[in-house]
C-alpha positions as CSV (number, residue, x, y, z in Angstrom):
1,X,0.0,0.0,0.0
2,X,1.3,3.3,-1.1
3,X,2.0,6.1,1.8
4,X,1.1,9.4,1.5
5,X,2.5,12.9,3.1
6,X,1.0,15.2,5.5
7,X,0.6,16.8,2.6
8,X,-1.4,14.7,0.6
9,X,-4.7,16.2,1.1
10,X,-3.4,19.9,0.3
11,X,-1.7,18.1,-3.0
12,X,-5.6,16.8,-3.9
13,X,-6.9,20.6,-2.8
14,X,-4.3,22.1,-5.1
15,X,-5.6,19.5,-8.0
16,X,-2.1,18.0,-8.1
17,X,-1.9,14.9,-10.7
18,X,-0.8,12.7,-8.2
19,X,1.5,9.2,-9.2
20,X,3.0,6.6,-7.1
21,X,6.6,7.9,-6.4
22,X,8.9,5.0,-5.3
23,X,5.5,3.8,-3.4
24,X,4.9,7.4,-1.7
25,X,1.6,9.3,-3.1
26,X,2.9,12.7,-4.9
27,X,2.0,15.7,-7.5
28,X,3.8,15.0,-10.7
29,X,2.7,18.4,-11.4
30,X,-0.3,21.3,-10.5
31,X,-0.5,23.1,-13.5
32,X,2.6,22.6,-15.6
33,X,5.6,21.1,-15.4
34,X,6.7,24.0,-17.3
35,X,5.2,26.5,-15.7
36,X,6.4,25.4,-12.6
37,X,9.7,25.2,-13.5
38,X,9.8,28.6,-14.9
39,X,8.2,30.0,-11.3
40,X,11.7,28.4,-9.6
41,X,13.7,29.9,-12.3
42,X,12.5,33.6,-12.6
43,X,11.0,33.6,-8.5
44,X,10.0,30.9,-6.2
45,X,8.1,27.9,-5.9
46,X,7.8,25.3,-3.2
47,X,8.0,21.8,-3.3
48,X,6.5,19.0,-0.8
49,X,10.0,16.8,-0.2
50,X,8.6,15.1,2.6
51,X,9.3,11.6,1.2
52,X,13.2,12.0,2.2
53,X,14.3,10.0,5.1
54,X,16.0,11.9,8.1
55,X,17.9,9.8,10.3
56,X,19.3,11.2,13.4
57,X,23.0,10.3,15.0
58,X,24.7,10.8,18.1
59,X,28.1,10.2,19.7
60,X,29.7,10.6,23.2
61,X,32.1,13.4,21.6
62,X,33.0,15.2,18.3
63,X,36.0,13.5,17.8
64,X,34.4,10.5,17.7
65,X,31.7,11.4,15.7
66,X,33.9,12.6,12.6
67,X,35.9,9.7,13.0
68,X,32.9,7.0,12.8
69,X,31.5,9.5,9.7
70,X,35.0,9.5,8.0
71,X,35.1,5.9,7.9
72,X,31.7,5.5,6.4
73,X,31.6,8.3,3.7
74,X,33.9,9.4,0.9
75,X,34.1,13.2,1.4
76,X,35.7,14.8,4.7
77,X,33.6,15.2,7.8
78,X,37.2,16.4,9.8
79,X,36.3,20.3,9.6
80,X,32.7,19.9,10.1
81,X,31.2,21.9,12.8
82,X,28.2,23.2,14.3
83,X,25.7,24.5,11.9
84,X,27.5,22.9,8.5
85,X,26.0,20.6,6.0
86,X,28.2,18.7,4.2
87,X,27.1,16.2,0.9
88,X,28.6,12.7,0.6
89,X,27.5,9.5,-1.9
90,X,27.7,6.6,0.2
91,X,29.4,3.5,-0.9
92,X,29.4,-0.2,-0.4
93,X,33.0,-1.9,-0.4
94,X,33.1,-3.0,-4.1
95,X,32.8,1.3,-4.5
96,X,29.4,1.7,-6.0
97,X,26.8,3.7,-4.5
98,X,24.3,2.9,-1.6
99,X,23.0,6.2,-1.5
100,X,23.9,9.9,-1.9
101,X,23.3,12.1,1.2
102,X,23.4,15.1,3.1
103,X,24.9,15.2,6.9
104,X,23.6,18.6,8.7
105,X,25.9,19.1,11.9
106,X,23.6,20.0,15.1
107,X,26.2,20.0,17.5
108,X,29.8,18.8,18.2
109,X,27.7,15.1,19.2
110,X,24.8,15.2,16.9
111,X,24.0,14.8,13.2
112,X,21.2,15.4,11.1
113,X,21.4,13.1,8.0
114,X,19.1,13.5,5.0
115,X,18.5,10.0,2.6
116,X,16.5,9.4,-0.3
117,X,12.8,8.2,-0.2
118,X,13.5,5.3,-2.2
119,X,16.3,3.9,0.1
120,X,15.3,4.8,3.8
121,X,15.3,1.3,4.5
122,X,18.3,0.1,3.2
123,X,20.2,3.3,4.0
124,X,19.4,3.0,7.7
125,X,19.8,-0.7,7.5
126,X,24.0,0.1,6.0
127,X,24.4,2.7,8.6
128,X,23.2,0.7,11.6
129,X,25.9,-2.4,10.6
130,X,28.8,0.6,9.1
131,X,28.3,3.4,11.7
132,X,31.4,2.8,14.8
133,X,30.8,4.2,18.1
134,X,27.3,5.3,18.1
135,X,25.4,6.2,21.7
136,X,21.9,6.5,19.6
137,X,20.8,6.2,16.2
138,X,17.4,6.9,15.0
139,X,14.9,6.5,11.8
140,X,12.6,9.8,12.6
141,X,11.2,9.8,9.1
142,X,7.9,8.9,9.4
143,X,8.2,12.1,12.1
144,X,9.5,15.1,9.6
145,X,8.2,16.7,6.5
146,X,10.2,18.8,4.7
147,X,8.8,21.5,2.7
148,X,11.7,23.3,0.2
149,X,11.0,27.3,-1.0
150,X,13.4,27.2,-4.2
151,X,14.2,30.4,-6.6
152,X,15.7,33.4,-6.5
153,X,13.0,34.8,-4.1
154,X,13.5,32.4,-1.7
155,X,15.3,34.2,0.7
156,X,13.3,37.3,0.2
157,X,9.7,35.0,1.0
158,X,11.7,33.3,4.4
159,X,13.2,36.6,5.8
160,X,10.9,39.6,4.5
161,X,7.1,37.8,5.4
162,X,8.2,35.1,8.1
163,X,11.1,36.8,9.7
164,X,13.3,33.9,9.8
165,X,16.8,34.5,9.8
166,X,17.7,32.8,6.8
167,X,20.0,36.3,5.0
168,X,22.8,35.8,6.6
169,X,23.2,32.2,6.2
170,X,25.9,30.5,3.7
171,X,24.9,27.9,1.2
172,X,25.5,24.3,3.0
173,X,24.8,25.8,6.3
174,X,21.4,24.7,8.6
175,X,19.6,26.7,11.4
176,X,17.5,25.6,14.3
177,X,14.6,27.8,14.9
178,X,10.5,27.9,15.7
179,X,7.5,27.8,13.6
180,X,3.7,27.9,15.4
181,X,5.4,26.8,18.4
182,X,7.6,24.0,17.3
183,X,11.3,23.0,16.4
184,X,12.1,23.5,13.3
185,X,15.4,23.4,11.2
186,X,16.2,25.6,7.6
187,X,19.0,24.6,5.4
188,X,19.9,26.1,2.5
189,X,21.1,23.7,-0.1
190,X,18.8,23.5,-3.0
191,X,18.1,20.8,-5.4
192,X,17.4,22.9,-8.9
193,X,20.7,24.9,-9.2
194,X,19.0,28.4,-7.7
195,X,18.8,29.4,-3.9
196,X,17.2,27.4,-1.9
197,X,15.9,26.7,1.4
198,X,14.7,23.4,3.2
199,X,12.4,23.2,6.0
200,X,12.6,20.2,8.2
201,X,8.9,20.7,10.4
202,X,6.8,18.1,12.5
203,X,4.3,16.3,10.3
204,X,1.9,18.9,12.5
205,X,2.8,21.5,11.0
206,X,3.4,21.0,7.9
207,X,-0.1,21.7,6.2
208,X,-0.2,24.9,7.9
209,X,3.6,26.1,6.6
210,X,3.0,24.7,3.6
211,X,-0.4,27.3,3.3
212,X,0.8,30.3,4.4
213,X,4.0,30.0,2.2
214,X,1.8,29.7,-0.6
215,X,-0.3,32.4,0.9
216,X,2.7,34.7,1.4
217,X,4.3,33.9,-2.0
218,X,1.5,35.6,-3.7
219,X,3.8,39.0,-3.9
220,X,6.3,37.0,-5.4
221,X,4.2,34.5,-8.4
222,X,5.0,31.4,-6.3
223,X,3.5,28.5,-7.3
224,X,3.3,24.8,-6.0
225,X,6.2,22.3,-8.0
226,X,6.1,18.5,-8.3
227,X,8.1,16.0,-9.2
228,X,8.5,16.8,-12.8
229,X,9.6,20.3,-12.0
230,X,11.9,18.5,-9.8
231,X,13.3,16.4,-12.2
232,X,14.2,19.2,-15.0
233,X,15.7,21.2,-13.2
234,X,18.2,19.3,-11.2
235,X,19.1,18.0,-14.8
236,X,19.4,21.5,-16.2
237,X,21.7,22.1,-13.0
238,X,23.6,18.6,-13.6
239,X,22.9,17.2,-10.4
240,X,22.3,13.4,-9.8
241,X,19.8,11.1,-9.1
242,X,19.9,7.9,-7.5
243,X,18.9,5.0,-9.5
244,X,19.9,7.1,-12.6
245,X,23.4,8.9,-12.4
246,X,24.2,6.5,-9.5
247,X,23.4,3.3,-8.7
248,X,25.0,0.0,-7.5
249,X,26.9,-0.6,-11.0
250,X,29.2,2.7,-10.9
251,X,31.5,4.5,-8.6
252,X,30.6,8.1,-7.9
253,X,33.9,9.0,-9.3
254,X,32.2,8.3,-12.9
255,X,29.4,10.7,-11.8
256,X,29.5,14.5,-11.4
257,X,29.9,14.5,-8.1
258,X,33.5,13.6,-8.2
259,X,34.0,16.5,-6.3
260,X,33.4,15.0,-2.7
261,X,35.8,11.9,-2.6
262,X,38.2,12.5,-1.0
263,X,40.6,10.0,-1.9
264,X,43.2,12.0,0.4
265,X,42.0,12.3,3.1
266,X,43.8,10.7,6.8
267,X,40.8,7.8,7.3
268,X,40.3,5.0,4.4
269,X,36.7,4.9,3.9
270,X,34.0,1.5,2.7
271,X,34.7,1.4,-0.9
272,X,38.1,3.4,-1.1
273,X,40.4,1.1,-2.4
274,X,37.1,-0.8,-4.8
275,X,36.8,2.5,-6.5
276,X,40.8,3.4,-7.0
277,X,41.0,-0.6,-8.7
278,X,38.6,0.0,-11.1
279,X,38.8,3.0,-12.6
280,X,40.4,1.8,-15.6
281,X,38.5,-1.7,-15.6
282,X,34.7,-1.7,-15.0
283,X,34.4,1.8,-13.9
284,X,36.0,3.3,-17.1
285,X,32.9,4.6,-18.6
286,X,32.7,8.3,-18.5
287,X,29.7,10.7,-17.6
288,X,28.6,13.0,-20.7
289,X,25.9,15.8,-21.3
290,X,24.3,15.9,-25.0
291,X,21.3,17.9,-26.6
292,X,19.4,15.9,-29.2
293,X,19.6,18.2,-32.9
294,X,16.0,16.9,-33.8
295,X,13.1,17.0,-31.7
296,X,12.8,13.9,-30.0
297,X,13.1,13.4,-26.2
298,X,15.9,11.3,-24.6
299,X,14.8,9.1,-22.4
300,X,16.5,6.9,-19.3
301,X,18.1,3.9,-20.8
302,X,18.1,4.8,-24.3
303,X,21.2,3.9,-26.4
304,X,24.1,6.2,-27.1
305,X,25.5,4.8,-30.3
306,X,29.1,5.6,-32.0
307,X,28.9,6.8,-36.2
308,X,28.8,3.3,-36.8
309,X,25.7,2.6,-35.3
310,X,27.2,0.4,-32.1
311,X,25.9,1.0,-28.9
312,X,28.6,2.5,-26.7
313,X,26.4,3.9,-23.4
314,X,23.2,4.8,-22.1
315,X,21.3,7.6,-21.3
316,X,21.0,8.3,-17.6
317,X,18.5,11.5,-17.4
318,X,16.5,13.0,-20.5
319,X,14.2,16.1,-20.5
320,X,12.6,18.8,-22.4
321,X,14.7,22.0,-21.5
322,X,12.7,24.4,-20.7
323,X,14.9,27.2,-19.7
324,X,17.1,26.8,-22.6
325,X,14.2,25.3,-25.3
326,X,16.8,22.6,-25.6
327,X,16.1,18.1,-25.6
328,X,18.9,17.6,-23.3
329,X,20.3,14.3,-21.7
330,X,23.0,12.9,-19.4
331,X,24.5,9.7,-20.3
332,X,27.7,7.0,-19.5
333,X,29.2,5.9,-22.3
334,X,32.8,4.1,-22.8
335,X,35.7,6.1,-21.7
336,X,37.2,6.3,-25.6
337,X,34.3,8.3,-26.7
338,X,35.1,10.9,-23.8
339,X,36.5,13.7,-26.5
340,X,33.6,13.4,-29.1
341,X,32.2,16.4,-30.0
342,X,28.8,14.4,-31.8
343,X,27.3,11.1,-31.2
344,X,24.0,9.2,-32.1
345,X,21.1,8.3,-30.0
346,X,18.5,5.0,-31.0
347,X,15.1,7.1,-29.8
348,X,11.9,5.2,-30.9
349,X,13.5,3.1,-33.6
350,X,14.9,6.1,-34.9
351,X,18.3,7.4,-35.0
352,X,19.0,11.1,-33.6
353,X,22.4,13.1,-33.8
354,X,23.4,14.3,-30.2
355,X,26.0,17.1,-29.4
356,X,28.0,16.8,-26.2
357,X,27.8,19.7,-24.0
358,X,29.2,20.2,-20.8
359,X,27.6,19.4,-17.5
360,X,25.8,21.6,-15.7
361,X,24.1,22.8,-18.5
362,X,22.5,25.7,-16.9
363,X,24.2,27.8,-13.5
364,X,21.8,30.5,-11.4
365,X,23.6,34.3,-12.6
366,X,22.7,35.8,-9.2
């Protein structure tokens, strides 16, 4: 049986088309996918992201705690502090991904970590067996929604009609603060490549937040986003999703998010030595962007074929563009196609010409 948010009966109010999202109830869209796209990119919109799990973590002292998170995550938890969010993929030992997450730092013995809907179970499941010198460890998802104000209005919304002290704070950072009476924490992260800002509520309170934001947003053209909103523009703004860019068959070192493994850093982390082995063996395939010339859609798992017509990869992502009017996609293809300026993708029994671009294919200019 599907679950549903706190939010689900607002989503039905609003006349959201509602689908079956890795077995949670949510809105694909409200009005448009483009429309609402287009209100994150020029303003703000709001999203319902209440499906993520949040898992809380604590330790008898700091050191321990970045020690036990070093060990588990590629990236480097040594200079986290107080108040600091800091993104890691999470790996099992042959270096392919579990999960990609986000640990918010509450306190120098307390950690806030954000998971994807889809893999609660099994993320909290890896943790429990993987995470060293724990005094408590908690699933509080079914507890939390989290409601996320995204655009370049976001901050104005937050601080100018709610007064929450969200101007001074620096992307990757998280607050703790009240709304109606209750704890409740703001990030500011952002999954769509503008500002953004995530609130982490009670299930309580999250109809009545999610209300007056709308309410409040009015100044601003705000309008309520789904999942498809979602989806184009994290691609425009190159940013992964599980069970797409990563998964259990590469090593985020293929992906995008190269960036946070730390293959450096003092501790040796689960999947270190996996993902350094195979980098010229079965992780050799390399992460491409592409916009199709004709007018066809890429689609996930779609073949990326060389001039001769062999298949040489697969698309990952594919999407309408809508701030740049472009068919764009994300794909892995083998590693001796990496400097190719042109390609071909099989769509519908049809072959399409694809030119690489870089990834991401659209950055915020504010």
């Amino acid at each position: 049986m599907s679950k549903t948010t706190p939010l689900y009966e607002t989503h039905k109010k609003l006349k959201g088309n509602i689908v079956d999202f890795h077995g949670v109830l949510l809105p694909v869209f409200y009005s448009s996918i483009t429309d609402e796209h287009n209100a994150v990119r020029t303003s703000v919109g709001v999203f319902d992201v209440s499906h993520m799990g949040n898992f809380v973590v604590k330790y008898a002292d700091k050191q321990t705690g970045i020690d036990s998170l070093n060990a588990l995550l590629p990236n480097d938890y040594s200079k986290i502090f107080p108040g600091k969010m800091i993104y890691s993929p999470m790996c099992y030992e042959n270096g392919t991904c579990v999960d990609d997450l986000i640990v918010s730092c509450m306190s120098d013995t307390e950690y806030h970590i954000v998971v994807n809907s889809a893999n609660i179970d099994k993320d909290f499941a890896w943790m429990q067996k993987n995470l060293k010198n724990t005094t408590e460890f908690k699933n509080i998802s079914d507890e939390m929604a989290i409601i996320a104000v995204q655009g370049r209005n976001a901050v104005k919304l937050l601080a100018d009609k709610f007064g929450f002290d969200v101007t001074g704070m620096k992307s990757f950072t998280i607050i703790q603060t009240k709304y109606d009476g209750a704890d409740m924490l703001i990030s500011r992260s952002g999954y769509t490549g503008e500002d953004g800002f995530e609130l982490i509520v009670e299930n309580a309170k999250a109809v009545k937040l999610f209300d007056e934001i709308l309410e409040k947003g009015k100044e601003y053209g705000i309008l309520p986003c789904g999942l498809g909103a979602r989806d184009t523009l994290r691609t425009e703004a190159g940013l992964p999703l599980y069970g797409q860019e990563l998964d259990d068959k590469h090593s985020p070192l293929q992906a995008m998010i190269r960036w946070s493994i730390k293959l450096n850093k003092s501790s040796d982390f689960i999947g270190k030595q996996a993902m350094i082995d195979g980098q010229d063996g079965i992780f050799s395939d390399v992460m491409i962007g592409f916009e199709v010339v004709g007018r066809a859609i890429a689609r996930t798992d779609m073949d990326i074929l060389n001039e001769s017509g062999e298949t040489i990869g697969k698309v990952t992502s594919g999407t309408f563009s809508p701030t740049l009017k472009k068919n764009i996609g994300i794909a892995y293809i083998k590693s001796e196609y990496k400097e190719a300026k042109s390609l071909l993708i099989k769509i519908r029994n049809k072959t399409e010409q694809i030119n690489v671009l870089p990834i991401p294919f659209y950055k915020k200019d504010y």
